[in-house]
C-alpha positions as CSV (number, residue, x, y, z in Angstrom):
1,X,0.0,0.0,0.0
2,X,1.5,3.4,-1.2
3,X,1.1,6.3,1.2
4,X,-0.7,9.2,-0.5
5,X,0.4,12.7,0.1
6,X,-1.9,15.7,0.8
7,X,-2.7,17.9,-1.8
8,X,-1.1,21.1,-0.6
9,X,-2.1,23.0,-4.1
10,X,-5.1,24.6,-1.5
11,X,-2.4,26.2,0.7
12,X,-1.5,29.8,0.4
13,X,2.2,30.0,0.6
14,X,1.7,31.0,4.8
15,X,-0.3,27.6,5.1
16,X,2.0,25.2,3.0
17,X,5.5,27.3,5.1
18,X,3.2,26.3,8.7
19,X,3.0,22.3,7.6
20,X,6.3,22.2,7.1
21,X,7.1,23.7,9.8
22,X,5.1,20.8,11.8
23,X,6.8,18.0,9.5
24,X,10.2,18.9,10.2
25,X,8.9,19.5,14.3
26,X,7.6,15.9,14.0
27,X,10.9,14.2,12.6
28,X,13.2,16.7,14.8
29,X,10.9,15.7,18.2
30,X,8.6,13.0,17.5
31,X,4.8,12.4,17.1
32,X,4.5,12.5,21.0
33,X,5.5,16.1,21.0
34,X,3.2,17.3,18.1
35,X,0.3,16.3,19.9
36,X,-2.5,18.8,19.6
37,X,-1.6,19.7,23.6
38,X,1.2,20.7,22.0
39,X,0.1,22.6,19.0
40,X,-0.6,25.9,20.3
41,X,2.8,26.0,21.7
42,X,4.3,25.7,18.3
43,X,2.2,28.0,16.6
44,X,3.5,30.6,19.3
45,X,6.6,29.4,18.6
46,X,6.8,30.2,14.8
47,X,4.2,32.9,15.0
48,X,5.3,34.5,18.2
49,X,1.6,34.5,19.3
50,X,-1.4,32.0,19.4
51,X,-3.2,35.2,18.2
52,X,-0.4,35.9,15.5
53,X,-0.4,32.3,14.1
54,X,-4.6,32.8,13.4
55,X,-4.1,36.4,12.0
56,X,-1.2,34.9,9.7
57,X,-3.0,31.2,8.5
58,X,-6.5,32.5,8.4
């Protein structure tokens, strides 16, 4: 069975930088730690702000 990637040609260029973002979280830390528990705290991370990260991905 052959994995099937998201289409990402629905992202903005914001949204598609954010997933990213979360990939490369995922692989540096592990699933365990991208938790949604966890998610807010990473959106302040790369957005400075929970507020910020909603302004910026809509």
């Amino acid at each position: 069975m052959q994995m099937q990637l998201p289409n990402f040609a629905y992202l903005n260029e914001k949204q598609k930088a954010f997933v990213e973002f979360i990939l490369s979280k995922y692989i540096e830390i592990g699933a365990e730690e991208c938790d949604q528990m966890n998610l807010a705290i990473l959106l302040t991370n790369k957005y400075q702000s929970f507020e910020d990260s909603k302004e910026v991905l809509g």
